[in-house]
N, CA, C and O of each residue as an XYZ file, in Angstrom:
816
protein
N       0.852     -1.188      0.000
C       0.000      0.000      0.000
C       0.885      1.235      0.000
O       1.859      1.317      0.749
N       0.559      2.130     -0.793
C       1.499      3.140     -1.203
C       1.354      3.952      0.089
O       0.318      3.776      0.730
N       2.568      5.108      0.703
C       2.495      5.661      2.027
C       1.541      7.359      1.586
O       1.583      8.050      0.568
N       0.920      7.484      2.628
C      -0.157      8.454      2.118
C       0.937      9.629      2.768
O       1.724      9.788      3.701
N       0.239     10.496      1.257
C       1.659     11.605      1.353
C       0.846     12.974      2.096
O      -0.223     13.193      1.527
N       1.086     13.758      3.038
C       0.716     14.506      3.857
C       0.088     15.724      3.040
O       0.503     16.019      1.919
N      -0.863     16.357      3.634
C      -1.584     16.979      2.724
C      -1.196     19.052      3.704
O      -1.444     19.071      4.910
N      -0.851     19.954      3.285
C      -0.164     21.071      3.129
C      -1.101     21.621      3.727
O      -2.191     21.318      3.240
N      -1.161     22.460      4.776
C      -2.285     23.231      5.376
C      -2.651     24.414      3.926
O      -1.888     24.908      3.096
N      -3.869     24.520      4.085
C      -4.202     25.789      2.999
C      -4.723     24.525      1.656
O      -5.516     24.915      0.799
N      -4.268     23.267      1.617
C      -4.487     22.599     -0.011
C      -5.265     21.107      0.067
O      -5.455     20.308      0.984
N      -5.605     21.135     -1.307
C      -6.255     19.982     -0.667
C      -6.065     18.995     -1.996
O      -5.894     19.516     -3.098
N      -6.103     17.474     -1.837
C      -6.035     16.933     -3.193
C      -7.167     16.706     -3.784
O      -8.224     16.665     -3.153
N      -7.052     16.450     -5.651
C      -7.769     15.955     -6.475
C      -7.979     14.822     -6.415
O      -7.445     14.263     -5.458
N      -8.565     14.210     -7.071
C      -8.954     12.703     -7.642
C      -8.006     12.368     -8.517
O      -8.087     11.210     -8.926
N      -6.731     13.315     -9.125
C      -5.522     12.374    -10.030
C      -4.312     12.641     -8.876
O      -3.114     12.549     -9.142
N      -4.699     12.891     -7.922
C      -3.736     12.710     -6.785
C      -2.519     14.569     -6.415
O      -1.474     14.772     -5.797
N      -3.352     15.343     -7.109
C      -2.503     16.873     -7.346
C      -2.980     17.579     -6.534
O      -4.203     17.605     -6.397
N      -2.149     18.352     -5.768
C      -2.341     19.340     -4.329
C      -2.934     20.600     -5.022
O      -2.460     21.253     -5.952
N      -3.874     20.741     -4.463
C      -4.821     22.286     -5.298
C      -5.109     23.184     -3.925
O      -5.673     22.793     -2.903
N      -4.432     24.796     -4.264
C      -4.837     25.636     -3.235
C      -6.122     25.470     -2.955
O      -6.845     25.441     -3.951
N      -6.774     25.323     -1.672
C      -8.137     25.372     -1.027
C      -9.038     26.183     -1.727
O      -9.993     25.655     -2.296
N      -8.848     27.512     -1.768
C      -8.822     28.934     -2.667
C      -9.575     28.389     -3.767
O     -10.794     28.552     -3.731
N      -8.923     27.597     -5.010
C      -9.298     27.436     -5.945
C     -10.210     26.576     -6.163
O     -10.663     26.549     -7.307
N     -10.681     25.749     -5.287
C     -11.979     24.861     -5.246
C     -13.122     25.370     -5.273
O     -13.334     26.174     -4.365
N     -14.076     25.166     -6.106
C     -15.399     26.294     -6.305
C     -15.793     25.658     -5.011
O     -15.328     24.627     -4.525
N     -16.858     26.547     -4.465
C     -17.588     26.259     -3.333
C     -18.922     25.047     -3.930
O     -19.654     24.470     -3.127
N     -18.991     24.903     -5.013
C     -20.392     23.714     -5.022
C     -19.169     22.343     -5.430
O     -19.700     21.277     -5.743
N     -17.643     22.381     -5.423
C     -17.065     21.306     -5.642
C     -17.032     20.707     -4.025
O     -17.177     19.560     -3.605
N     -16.839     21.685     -3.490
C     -16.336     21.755     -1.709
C     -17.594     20.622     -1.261
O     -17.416     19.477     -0.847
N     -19.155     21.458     -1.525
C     -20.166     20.599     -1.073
C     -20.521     19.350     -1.715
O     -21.423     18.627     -1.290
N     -19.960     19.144     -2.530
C     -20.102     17.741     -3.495
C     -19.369     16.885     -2.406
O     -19.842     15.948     -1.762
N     -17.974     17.471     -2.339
C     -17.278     16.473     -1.717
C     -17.646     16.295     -0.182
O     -17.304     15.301      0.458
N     -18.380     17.357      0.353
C     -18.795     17.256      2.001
C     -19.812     16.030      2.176
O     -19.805     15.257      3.135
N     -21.027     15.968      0.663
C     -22.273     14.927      0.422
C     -21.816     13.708      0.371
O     -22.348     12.777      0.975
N     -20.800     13.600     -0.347
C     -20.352     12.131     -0.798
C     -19.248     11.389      0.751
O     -19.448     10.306      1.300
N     -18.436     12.143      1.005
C     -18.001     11.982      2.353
C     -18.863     11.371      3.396
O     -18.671     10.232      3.823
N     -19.887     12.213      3.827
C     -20.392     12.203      4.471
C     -21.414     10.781      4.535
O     -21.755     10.169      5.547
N     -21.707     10.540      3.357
C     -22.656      9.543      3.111
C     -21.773      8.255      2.885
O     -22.340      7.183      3.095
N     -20.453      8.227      2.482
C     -19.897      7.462      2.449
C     -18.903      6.854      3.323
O     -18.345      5.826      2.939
N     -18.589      7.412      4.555
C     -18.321      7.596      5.780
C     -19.452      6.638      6.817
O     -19.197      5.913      7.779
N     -20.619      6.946      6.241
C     -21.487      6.604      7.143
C     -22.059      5.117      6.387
O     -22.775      4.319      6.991
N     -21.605      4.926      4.984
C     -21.929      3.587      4.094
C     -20.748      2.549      4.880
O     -21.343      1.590      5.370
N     -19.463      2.493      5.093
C     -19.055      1.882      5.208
C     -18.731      1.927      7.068
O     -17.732      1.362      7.513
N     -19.444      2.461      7.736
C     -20.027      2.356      9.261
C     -20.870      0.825      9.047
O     -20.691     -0.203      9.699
N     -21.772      1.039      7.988
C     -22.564      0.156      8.123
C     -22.622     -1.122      7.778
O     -23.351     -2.036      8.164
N     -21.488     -1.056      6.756
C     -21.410     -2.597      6.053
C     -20.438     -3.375      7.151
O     -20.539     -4.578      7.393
N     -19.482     -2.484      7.772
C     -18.780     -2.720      8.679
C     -19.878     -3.338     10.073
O     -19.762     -4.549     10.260
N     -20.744     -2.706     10.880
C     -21.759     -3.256     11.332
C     -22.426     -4.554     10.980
O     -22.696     -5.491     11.732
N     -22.682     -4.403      9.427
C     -23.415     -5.349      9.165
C     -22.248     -7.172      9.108
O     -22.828     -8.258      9.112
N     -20.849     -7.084      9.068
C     -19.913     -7.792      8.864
C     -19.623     -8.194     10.380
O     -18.953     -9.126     10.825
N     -20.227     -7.355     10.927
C     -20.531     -7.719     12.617
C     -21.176     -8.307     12.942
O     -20.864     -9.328     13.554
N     -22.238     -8.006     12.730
C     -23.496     -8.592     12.722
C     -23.518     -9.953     12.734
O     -23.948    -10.756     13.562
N     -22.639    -10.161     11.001
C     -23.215    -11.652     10.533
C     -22.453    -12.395     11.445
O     -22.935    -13.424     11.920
N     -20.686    -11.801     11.935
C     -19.644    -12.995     12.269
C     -20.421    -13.326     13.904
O     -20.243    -14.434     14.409
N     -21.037    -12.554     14.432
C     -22.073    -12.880     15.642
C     -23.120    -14.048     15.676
O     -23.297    -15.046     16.375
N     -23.818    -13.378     14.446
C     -24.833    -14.583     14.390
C     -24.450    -15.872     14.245
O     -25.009    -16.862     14.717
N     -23.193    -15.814     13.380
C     -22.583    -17.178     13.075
C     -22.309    -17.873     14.146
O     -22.626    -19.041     14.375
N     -21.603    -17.008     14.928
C     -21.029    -17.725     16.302
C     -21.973    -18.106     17.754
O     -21.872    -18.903     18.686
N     -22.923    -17.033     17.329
C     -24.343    -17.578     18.586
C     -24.979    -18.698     17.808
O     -25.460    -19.607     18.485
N     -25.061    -18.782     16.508
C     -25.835    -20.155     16.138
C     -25.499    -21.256     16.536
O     -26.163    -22.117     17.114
N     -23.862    -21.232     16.052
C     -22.844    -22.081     15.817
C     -23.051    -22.533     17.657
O     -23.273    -23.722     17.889
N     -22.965    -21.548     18.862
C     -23.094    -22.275     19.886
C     -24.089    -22.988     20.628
O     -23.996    -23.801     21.548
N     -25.133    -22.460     19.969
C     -26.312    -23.396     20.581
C     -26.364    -24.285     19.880
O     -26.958    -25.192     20.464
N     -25.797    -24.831     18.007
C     -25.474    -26.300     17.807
C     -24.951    -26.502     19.090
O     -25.872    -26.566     19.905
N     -23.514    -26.665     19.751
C     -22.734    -27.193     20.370
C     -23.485    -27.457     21.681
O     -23.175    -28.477     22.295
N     -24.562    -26.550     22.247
C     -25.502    -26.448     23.346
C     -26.391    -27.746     23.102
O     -26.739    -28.429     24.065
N     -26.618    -27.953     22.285
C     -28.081    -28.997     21.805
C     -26.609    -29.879     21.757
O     -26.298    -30.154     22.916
N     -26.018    -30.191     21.173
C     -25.475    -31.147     20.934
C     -24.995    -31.950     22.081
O     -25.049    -33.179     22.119
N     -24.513    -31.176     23.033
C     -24.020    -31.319     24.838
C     -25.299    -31.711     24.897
O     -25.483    -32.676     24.155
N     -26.102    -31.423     25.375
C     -27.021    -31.842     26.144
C     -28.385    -33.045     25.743
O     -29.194    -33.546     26.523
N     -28.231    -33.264     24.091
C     -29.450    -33.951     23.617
C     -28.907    -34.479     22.641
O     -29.711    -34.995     21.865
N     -27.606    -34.577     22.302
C     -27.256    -35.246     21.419
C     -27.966    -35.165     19.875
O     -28.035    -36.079     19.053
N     -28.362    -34.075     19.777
C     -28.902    -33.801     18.493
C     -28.296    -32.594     17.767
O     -27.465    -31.795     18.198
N     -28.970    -32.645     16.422
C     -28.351    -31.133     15.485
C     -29.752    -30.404     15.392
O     -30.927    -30.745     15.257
N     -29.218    -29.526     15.498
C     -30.366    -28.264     14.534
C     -30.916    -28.306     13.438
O     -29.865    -28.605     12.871
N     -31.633    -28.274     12.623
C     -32.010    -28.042     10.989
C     -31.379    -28.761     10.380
O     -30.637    -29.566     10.944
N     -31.477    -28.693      9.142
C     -31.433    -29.678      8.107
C     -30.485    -30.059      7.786
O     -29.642    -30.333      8.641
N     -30.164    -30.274      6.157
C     -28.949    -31.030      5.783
C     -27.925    -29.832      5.389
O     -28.222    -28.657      5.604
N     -26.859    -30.170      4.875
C     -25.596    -29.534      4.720
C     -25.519    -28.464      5.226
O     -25.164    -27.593      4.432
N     -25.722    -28.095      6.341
C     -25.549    -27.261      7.895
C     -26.652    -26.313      7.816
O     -26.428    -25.355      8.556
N     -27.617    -26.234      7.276
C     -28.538    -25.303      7.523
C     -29.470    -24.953      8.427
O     -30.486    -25.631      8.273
N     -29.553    -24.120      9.369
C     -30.074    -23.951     10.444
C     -31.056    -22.851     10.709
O     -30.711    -21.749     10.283
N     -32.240    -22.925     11.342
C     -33.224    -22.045     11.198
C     -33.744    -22.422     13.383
O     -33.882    -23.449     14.048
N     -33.835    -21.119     13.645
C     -34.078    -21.027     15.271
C     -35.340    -19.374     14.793
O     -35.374    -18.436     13.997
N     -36.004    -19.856     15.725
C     -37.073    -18.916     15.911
C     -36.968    -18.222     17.487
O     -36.244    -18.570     18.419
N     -37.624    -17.494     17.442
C     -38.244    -16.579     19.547
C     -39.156    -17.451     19.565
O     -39.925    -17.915     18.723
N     -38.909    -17.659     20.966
C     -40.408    -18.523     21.629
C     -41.403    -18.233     21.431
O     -42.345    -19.025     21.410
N     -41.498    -16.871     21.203
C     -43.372    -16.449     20.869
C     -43.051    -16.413     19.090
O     -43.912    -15.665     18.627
N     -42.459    -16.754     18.343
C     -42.466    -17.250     17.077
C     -42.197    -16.074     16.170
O     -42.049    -16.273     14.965
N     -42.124    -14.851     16.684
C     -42.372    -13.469     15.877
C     -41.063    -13.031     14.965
O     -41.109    -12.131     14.126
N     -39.825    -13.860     15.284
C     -38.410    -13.827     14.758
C     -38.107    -14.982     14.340
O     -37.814    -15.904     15.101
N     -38.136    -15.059     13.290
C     -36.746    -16.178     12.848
C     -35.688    -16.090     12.142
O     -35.802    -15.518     11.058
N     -34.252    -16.667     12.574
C     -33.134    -16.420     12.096
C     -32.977    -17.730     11.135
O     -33.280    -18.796     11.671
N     -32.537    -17.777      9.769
C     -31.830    -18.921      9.145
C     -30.108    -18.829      8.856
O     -29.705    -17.888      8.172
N     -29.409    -19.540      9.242
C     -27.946    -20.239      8.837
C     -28.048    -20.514      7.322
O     -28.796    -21.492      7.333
N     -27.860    -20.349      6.450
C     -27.938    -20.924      5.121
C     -26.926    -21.241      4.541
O     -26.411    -20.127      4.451
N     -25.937    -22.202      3.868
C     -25.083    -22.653      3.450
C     -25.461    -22.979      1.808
O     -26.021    -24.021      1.467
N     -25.124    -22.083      1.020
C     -24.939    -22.677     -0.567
C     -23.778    -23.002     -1.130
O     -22.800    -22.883     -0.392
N     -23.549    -23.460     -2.459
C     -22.672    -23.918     -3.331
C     -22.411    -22.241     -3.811
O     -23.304    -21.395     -3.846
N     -20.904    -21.999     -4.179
C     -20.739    -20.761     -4.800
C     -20.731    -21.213     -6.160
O     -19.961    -22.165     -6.288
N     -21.108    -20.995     -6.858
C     -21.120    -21.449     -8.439
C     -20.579    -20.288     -9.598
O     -20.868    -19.107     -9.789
N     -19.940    -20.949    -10.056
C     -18.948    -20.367    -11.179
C     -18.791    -20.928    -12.345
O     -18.646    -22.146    -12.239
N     -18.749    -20.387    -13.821
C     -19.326    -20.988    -15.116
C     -17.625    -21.543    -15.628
O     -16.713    -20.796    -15.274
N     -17.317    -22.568    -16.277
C     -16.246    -22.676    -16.819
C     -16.168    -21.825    -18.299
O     -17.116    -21.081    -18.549
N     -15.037    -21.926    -19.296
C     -14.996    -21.321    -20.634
C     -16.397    -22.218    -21.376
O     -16.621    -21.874    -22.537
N     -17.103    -23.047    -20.942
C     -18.291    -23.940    -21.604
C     -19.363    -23.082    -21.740
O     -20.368    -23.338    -22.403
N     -19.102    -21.767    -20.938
C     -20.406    -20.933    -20.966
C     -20.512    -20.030    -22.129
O     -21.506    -19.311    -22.228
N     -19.777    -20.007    -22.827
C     -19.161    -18.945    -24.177
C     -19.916    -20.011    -24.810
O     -21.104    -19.701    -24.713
N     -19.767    -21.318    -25.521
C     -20.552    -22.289    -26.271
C     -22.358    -22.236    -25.828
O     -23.393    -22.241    -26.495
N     -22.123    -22.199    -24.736
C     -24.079    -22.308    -23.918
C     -24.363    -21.255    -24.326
O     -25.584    -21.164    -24.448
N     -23.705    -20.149    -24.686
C     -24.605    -18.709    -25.089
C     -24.848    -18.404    -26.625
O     -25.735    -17.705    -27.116
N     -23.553    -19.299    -27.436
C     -23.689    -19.408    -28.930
C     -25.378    -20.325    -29.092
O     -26.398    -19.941    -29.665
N     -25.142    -21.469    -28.425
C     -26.019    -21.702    -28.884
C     -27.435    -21.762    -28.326
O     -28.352    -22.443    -28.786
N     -27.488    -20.904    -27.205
C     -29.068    -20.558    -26.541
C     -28.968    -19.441    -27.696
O     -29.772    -19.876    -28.520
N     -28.388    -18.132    -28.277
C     -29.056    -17.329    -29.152
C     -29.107    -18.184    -30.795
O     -29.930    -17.654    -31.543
N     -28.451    -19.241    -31.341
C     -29.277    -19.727    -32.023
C     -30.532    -20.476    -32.414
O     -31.253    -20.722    -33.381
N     -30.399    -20.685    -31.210
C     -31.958    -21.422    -31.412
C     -33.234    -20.142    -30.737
O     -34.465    -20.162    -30.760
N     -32.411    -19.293    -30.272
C     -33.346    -18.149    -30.453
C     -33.921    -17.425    -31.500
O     -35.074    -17.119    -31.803
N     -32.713    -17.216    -32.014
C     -32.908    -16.431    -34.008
C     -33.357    -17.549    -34.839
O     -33.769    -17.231    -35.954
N     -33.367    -19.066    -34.464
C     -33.861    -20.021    -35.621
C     -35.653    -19.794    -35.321
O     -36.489    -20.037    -36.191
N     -35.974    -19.326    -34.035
C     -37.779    -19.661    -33.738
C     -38.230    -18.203    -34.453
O     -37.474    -17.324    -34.866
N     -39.497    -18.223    -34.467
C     -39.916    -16.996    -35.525
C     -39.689    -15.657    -34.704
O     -39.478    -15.492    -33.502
N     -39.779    -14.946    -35.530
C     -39.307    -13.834    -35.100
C     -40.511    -12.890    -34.229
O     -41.635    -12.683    -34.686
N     -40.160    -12.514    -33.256
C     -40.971    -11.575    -32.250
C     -41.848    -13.091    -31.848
O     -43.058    -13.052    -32.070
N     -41.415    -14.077    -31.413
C     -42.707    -15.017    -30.683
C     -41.617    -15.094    -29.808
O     -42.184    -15.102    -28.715
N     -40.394    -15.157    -29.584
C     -39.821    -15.237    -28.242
C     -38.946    -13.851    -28.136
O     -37.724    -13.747    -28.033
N     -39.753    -13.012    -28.182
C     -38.994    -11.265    -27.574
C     -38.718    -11.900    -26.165
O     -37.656    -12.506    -26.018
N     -39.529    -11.812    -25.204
C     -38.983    -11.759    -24.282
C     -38.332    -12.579    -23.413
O     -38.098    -12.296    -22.238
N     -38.058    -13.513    -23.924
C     -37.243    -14.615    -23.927
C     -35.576    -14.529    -24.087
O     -34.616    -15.061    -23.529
N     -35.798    -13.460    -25.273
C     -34.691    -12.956    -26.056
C     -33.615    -12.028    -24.442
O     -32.490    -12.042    -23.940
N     -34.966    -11.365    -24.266
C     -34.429    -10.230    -23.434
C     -34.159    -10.910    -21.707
O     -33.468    -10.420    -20.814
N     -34.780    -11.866    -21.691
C     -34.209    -12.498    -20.718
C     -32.407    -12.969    -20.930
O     -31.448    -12.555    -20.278
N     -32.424    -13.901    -22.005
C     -30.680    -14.253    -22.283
C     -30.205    -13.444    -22.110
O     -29.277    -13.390    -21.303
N     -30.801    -12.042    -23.066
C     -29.651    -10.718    -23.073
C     -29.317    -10.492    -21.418
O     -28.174    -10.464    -20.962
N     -30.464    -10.350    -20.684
C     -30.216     -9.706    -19.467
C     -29.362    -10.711    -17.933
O     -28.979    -10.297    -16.839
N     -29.346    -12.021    -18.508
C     -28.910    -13.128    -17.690
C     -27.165    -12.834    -18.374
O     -26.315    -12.494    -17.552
N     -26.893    -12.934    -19.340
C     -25.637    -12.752    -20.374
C     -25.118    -11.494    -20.243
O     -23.888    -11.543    -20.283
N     -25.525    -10.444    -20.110
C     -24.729     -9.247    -20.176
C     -25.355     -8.523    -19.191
O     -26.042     -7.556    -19.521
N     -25.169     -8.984    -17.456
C     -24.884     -8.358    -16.466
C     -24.199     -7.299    -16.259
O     -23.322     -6.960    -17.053
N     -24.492     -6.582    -15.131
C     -23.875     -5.247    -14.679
C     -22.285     -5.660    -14.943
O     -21.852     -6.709    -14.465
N     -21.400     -4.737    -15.766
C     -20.605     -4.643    -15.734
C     -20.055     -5.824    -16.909
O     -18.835     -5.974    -16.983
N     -20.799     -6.521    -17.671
C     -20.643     -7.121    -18.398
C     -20.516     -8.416    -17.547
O     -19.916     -9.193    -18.289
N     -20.808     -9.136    -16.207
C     -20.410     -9.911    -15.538
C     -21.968    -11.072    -15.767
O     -23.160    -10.768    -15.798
N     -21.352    -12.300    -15.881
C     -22.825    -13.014    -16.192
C     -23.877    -13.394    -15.090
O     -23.548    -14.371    -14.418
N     -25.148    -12.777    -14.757
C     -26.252    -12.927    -13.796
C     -26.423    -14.614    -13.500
O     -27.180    -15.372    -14.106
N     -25.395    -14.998    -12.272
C     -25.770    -16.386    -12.294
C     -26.813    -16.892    -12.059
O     -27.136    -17.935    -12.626
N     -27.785    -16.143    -10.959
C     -29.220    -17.037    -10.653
C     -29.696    -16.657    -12.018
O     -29.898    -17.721    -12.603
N     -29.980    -15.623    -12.831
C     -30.558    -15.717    -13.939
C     -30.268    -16.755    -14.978
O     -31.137    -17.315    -15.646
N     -28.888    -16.984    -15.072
C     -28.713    -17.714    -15.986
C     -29.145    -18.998    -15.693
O     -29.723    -19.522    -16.645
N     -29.036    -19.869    -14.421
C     -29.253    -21.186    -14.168
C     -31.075    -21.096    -13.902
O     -31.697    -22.128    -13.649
N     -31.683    -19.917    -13.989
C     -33.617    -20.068    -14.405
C     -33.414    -20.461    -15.523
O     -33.906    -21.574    -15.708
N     -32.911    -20.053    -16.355
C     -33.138    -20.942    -17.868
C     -33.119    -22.115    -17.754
O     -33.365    -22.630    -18.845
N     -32.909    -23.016    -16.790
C     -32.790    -24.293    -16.977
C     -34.195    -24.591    -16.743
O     -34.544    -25.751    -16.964
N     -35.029    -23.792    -16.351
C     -36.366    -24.080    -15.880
C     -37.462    -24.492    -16.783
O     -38.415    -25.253    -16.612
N     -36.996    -23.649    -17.982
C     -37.853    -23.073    -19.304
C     -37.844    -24.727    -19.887
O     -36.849    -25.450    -19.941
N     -39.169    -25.067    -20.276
C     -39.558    -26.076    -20.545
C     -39.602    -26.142    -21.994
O     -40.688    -26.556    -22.399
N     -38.987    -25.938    -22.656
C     -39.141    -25.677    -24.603
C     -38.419    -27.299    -25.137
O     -37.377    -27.844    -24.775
N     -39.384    -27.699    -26.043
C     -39.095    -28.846    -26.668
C     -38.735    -28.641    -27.664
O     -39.509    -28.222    -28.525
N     -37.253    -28.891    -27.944
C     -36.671    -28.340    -29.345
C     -34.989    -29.163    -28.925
O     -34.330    -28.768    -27.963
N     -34.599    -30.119    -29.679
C     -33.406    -30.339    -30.007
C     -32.492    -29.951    -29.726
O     -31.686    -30.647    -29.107
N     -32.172    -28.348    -30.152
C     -30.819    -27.541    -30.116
C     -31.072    -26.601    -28.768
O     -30.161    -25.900    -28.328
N     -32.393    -26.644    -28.148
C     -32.299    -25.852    -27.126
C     -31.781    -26.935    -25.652
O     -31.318    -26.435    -24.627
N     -31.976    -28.402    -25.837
C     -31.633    -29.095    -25.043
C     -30.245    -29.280    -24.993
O     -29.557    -28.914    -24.040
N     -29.849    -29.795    -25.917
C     -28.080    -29.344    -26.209
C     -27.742    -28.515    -25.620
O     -26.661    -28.793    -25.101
N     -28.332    -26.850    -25.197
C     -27.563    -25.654    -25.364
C     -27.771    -25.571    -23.260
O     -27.194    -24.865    -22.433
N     -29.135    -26.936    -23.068
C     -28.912    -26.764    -21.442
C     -28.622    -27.848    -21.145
O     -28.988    -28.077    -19.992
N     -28.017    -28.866    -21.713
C     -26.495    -30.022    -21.195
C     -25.194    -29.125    -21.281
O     -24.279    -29.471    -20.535
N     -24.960    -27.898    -22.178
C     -23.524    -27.630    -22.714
C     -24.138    -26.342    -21.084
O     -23.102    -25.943    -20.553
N     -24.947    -25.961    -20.615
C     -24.748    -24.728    -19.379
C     -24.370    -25.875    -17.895
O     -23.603    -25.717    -16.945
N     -25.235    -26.935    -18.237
C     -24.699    -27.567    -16.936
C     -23.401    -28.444    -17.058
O     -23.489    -29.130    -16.040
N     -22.672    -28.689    -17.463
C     -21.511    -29.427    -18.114
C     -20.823    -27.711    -17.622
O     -19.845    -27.894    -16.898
N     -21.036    -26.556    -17.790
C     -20.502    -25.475    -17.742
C     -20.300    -24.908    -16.125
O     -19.344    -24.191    -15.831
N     -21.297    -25.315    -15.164
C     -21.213    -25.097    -13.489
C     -20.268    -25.490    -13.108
O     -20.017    -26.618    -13.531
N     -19.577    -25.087    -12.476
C     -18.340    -25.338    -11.730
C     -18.447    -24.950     -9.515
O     -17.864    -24.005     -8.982
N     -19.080    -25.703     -8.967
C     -18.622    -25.242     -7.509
C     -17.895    -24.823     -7.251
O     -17.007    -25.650     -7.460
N     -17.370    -23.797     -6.781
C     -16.225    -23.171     -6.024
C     -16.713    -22.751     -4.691
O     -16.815    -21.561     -4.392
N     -16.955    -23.530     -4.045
C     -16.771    -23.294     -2.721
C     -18.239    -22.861     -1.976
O     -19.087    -22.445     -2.766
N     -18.651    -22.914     -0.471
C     -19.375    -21.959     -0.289
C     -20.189    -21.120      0.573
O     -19.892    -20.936      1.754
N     -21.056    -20.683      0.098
C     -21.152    -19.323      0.765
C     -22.315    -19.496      1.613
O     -23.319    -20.153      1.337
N     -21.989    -18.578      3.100
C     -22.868    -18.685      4.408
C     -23.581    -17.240      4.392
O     -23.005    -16.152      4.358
N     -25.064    -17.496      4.427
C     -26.343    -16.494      4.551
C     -26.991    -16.428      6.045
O     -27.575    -17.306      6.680
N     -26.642    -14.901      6.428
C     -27.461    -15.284      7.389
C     -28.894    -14.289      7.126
O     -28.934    -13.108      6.782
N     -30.124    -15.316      7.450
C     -31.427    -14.188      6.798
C     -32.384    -14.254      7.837
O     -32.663    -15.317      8.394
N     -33.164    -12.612      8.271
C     -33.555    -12.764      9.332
C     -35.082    -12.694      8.814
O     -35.450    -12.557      7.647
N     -35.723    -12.797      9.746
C     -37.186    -13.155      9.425
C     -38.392    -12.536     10.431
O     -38.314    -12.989     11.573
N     -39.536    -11.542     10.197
C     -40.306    -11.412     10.506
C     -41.759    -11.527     10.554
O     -42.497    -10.971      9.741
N     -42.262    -12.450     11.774
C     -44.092    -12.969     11.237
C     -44.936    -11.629     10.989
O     -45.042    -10.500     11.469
N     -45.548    -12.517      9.820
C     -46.284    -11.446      9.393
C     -47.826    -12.152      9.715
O     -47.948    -13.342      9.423
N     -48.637    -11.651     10.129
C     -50.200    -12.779     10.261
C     -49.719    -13.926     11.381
O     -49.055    -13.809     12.411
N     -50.371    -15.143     10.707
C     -50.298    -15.950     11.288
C     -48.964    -17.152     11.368
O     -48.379    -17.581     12.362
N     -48.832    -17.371     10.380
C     -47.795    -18.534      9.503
C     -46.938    -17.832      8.463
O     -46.108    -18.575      7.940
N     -46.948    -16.296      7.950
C     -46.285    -16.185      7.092
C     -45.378    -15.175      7.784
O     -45.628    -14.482      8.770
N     -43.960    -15.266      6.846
C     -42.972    -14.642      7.042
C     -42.266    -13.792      6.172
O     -41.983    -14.176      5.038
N     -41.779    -12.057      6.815
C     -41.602    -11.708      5.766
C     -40.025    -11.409      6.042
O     -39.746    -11.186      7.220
N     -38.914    -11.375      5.055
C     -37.834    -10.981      5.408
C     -37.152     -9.577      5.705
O     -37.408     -8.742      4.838
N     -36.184     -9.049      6.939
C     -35.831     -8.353      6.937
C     -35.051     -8.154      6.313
O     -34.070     -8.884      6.172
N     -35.337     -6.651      5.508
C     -34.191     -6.414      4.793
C     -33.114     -5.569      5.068
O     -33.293     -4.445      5.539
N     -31.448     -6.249      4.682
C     -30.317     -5.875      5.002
C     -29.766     -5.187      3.808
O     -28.623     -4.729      3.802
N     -30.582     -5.114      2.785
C     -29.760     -4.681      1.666
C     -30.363     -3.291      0.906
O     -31.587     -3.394      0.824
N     -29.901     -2.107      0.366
C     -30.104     -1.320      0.612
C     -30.920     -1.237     -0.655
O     -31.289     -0.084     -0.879
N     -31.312     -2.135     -1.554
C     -32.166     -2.378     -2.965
C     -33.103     -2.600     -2.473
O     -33.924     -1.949     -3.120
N     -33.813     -3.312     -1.405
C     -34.818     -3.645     -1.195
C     -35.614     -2.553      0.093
O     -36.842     -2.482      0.099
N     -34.807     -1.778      1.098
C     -35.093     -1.071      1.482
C     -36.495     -0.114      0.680
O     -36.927      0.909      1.212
């Protein structure tokens, strides 16, 4: 990490790293940078919190396994470590969730040749939005590929030859790498249903 170079009373730096008299900063650049500071100061308070949060929950779950286990010789929840504990009066529930991290090999470049040919072979405008699904599963933010989107296509029930091919060549293309621990909290809503709290600032 490069050593942060001291900043000159009276100046302040740019964004290409150049010491600019204070003076010369318009006053609506000054408040740009006070908004974004400020909000971003207080963004990474929270993710920081929230990285708290989870390594807690992990470890209070993780001990009442070991609690049940001492004392009753049993596990918690289900299979490949997934764990779900509620409040006695039922109004909270926490889940442990354990998935597969999934990652596409170079097989996914072939699965996309040929999911858009057998797109352009069916008539034209009867699968628009079909179309715009691939596009939008395939050319993710940042050009990065939408994995839950892409593995719904496996869902799509179309009887056609080259479209079955094109979902043996996506699963032949999954690769596990490892995986990843959810912790998701839960609030009753009514009687039996539950709605999730949200931690993420999209769903807010």
């Amino acid at each position: 990490m490069a050593d942060q170079i001291e900043i000159p009373a009276g100046f302040v730096k740019n964004a290409a790293g150049h010491l600019v008299p204070e003076h010369q900063v318009r006053e609506h650049d000054k408040l740009r940078d006070s908004v974004a500071r400020e909000l971003a100061t207080q963004a990474v308070a929270i993710s920081e919190a929230l990285a708290a949060f989870k390594a807690k929950a992990l470890a209070d779950i993780d001990d009442l396994i070991a609690i049940s286990l001492e004392r009753y010789q049993v596990k918690l929840g289900g299979k490949k470590g997934n764990v779900s504990i509620t409040t006695y009066d039922g109004e909270f529930k926490i889940e442990k969730a354990l998935a597969d991290r999934l990652t596409f090999t170079e097989e996914i470049l072939a699965t996309k040749e040929l999911i858009y040919t057998c797109i352009h072979k069916w008539s034209a405008g009867a699968h628009t939005h079909l179309l715009a699904l691939v596009d939008r599963a395939f050319t993710g933010r940042n050009g990065q590929i939408r994995t839950n989107d892409v593995l719904g296509l496996l869902r799509l029930d179309i009887d056609d030859p080259e479209w079955k091919t094109a979902m043996r060549a996506l699963k032949d293309a999954i690769q596990v790498n490892g995986k990843a621990v959810y912790i998701r909290v839960y609030k009753r809503v009514g009687d039996d249903r539950y709605e999730p709290v949200n931690l993420g600032l999209a769903g807010v």
